[in-house]
N, C-alpha and C positions, 0 to 999 in steps of 0.2 A: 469211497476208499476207506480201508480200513485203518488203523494205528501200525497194525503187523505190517498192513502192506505200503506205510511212509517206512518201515525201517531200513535202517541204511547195509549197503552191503558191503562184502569186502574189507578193505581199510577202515572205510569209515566206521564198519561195525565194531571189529576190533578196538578203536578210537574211542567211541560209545562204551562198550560195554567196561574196558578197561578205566575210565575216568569213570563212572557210574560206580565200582567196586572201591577204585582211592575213594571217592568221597564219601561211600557208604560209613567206612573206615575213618573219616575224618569229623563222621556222627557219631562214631563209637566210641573216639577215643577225646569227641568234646563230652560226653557224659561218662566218663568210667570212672571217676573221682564217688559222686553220690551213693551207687548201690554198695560200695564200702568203707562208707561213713565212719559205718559204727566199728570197723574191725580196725580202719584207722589214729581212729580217737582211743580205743584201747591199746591198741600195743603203741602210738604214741604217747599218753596218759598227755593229750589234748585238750581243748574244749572243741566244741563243733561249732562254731563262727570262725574260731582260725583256721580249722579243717576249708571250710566253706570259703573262708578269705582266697584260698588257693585259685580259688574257680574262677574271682572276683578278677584276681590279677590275669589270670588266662585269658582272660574276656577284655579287657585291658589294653593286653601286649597283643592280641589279634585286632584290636579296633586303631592302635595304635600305628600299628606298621601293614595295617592291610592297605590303603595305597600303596606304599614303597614298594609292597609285593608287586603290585599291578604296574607299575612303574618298570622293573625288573623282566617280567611278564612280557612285558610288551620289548622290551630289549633283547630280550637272550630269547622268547619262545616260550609258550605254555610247557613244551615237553621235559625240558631243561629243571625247570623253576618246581614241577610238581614234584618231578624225581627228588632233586633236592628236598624238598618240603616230607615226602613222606620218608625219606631216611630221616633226616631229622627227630620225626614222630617217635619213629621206631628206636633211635637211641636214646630221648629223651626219655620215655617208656621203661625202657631198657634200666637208664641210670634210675629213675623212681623207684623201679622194682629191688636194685640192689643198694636202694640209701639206706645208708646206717643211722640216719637220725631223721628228724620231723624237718628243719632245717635244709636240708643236704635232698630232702625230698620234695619240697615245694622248689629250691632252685631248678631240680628237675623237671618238674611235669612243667613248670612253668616257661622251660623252653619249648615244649609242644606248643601251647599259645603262637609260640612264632612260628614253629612249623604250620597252622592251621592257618595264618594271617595269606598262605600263599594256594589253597587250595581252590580258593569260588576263582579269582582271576584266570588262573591257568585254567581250571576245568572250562568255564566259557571261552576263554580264546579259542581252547582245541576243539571244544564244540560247532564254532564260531567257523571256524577257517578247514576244519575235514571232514564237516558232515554238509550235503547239500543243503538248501536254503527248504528244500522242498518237505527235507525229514529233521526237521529239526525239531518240530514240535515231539518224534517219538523220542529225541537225543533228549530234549529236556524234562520229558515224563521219564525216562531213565533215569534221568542226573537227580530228580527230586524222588523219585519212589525210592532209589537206593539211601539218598537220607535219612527220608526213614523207617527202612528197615536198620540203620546204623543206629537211630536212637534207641529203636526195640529191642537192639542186641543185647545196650548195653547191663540192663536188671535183667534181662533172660537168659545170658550170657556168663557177665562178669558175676553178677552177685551169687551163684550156684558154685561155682569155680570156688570164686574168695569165700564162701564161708567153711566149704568142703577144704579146702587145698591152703589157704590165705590169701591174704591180699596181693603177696608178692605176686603167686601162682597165675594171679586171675589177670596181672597186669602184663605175665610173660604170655600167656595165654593170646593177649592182646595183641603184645610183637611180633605172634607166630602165624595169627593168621593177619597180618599185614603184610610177611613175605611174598604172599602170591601176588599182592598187587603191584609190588617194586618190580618184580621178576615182570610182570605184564609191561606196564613202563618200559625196561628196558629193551623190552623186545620190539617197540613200536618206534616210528623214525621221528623224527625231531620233528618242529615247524619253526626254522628259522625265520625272523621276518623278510619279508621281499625288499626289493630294493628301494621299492616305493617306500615302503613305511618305514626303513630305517634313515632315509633321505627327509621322512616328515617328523621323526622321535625329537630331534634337537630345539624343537619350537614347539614342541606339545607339553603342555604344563595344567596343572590344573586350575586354571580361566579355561584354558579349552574344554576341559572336560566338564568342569561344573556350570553346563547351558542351563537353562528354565525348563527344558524337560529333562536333563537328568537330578538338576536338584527334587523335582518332585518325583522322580522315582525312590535317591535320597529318601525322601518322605516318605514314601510307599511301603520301603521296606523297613522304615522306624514302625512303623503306624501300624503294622500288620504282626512284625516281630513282638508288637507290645500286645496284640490281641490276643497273638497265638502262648506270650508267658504269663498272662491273663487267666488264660482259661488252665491252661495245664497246671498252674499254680497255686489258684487261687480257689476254682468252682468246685474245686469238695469241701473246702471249710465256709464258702459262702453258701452252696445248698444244704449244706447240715443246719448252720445256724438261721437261716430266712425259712427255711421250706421243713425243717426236719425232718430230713430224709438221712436215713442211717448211710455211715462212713463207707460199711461194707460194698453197699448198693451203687454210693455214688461213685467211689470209685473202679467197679464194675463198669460203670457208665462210661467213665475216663480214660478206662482201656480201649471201651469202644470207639470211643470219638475218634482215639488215636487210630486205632483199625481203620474206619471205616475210611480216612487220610489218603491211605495208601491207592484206596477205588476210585475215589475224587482224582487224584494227579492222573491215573491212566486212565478215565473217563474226558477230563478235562482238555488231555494230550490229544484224545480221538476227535475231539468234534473238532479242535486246530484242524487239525490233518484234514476233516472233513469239508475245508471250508469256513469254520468258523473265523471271524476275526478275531486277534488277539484282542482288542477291547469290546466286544460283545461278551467274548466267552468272561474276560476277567469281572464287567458288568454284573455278569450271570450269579456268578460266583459268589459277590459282595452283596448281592441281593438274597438268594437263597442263606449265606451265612446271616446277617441282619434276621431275618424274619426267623431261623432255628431261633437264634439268641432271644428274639423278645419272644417264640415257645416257652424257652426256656424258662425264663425270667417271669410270664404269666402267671406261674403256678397252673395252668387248664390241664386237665386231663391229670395233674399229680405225678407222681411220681414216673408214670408213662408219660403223660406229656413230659415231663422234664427232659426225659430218655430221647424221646422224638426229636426236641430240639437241638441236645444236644448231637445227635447224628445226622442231625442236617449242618449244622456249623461244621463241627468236623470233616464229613467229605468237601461241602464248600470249601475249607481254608484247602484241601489237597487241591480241589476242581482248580483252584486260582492261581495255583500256580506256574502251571508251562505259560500261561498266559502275561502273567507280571513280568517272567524271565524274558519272552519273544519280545514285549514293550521294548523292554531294556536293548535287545540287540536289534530293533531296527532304528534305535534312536543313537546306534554306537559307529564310530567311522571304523573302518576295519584295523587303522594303526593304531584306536584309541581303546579297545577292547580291554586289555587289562587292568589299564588306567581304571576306566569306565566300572569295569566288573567292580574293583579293589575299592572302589570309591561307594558304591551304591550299597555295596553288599556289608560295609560297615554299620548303616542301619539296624543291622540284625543285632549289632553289639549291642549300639543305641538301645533297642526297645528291650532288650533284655537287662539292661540295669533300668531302663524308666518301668518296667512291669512291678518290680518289686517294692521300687520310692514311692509311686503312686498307686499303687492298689494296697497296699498290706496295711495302711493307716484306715483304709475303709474299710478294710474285715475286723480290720483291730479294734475296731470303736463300732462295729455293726453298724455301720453306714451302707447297708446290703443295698440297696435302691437305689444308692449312685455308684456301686460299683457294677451293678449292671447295664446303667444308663452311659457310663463313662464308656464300656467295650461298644458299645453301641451306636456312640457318638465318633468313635475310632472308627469304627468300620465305616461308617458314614463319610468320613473325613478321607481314608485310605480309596473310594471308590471316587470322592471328589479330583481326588488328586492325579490318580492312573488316566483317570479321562482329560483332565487338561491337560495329563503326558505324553497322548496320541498325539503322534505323527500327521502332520497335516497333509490333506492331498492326495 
């Protein structure tokens, strides 16, 4: 059986593809600060750490209130809580692109952060509750390829716009093609909870939801987010300086790894569908990434090898995906899915502020040898965890 032939029909595809598009959207519009850096810190006469402060606090107020989301989610209905969420987006956007001062502009984008705090819950609940159990692996190769293509947008996208048009241009740009996704949303029917789980919501707290296999999912998704801002962050100024390999080249490389992401999740999705189990395939995944990294890290073969390793980490981190995400929902009760989502997927915040505390003093001081050793001992730790996360039986 093929990936095409788990996909869902009907409703449920409509369902699919329409959460697939907000979230794509909700990758775009967590990166559309960076590619206009520099047109920001000029016409605000900035520094770019307060620029970048922005991003801090966005990451923040999502890691902050992403339970509550899930919380919320899980009460009123994935369909409800996204709708919400991506107007939000789209006026915070709105009000950024017409702020009259630097001030007046970070209060803005910085309510996007809350808008984005309600996106992973609702997309999984709806995932969760209108697509079969049977195609879900293709619902969540969708939910993750559209990511990112959300983050590819964002420099291939906004940065051509803003430097052509301005910053404003590039951020109205942003709100215009968000329209089509609200308009999808609204076209599609609600999922109110059933009576079962609005009869179980007044006792679920989270004790319930924080069990020993969702804390180590918790884990999983710290451990991985830290890998994944590791590499993207870090491995051009770590291979220039250990391997001397020119800037242009390596980050040629870093385009690829991102490319090749995209092959990984819908390879990943297929062998699900085909049978695979979700912790084999995720196994598979942490193994193949391991072994690219220490290619990588070898020096063998130079600057080809470098290449090599890195496109095997990279489709790896995609392969692993549908797989990490099904963990997580066979280990979710159906009334605790938002909770659950809002909970786990906070990690991603987590590893995104621990990527930079703890890797950038090793670049800084050329400590290259444990900052390779260090992704390495993550991924190791991230594959420890997912398997004591399996669902017994």
């Amino acid at each position: 059986m093929s990936l095409t032939e788990t996909a869902p029909r009907g409703g449920g595809a409509r369902v699919v593809w329409s959460v697939g598009y907000v979230h794509g959207l909700s990758h775009l519009y967590m990166l559309a600060l960076p590619p206009l850096f520099p047109l920001l810190r000029e016409d605000f006469s900035v520094s770019l750490p307060l620029i970048a402060a922005i991003l801090a606090a966005f990451n923040l107020i999502t890691a902050a209130t992403q339970y509550v989301a899930g919380v919320a989610v899980d009460r009123f209905g994935g369909m409800i809580c996204l709708r919400a969420g991506l107007t939000l987006s789209l006026a915070s956007l709105l009000a950024a692109a017409m702020a009259p001062g630097f001030w007046s502009f970070a209060a803005a984008f910085c309510f996007c952060g809350l808008a984005n705090a309600v996106y992973h819950p609702a997309d999984f609940r709806l995932l969760n509750s209108c697509v079969d159990k049977s195609r879900r692996a293709f619902a969540f190769s969708v939910h993750s390829f559209s990511g990112n293509i959300g983050f590819a947008l964002a420099p291939a996208l906004l940065a051509p716009v803003g430097f052509a048009f301005g910053w404003r241009a590039a951020l109205l740009v942003a709100v215009l093609i968000g329209l089509p996704g609200l308009l999808a949303l609204f076209q599609l029917p609600g999922d109110a909870p059933k009576g079962e789980e609005t009869a179980a919501k007044p006792k679920a707290g989270l004790r319930e939801v924080a069990t020993s296999a969702i804390l180590l999912q918790l884990l999983v998704f710290t451990l991985f987010s830290l890998v994944s801002g590791g590499v993207q962050s870090f491995s051009v100024l770590a291979g220039a300086a250990h391997f001397g390999y020119g800037l242009t080249q390596l980050n040629a490389v870093l385009s690829l790894y991102l490319l090749v992401g995209t092959a990984g999740i819908v390879a990943g999705g297929a062998l699900v569908s085909r049978g695979w189990s979700e912790t084999r395939a995720f196994s598979a995944g942490i193994g193949l990434g391991m072994a690219g990294w220490a290619l990588a890290w070898s020096g063998i073969g130079a600057l080809a090898g470098y290449a090599a390793g890195m496109l095997m980490i990279g489709f790896a981190m995609g392969f692993i995906l549908p797989a990490r995400d099904l963990l997580v929902a066979r280990a979710t009760p159906p009334h605790l899915q938002g909770r659950t989502y809002g909970f786990v997927t906070t990690g991603i915040n987590v590893g995104q502020f621990a990527a930079p505390a703890l890797i950038a003093p090793l670049v800084e001081h050329d400590h290259l040898n444990a900052y390779y050793l260090l992704l390495l001992v993550v991924l190791a730790a991230s594959l420890a965890a997912g398997l004591a996360s399996r669902p017994r039986g």
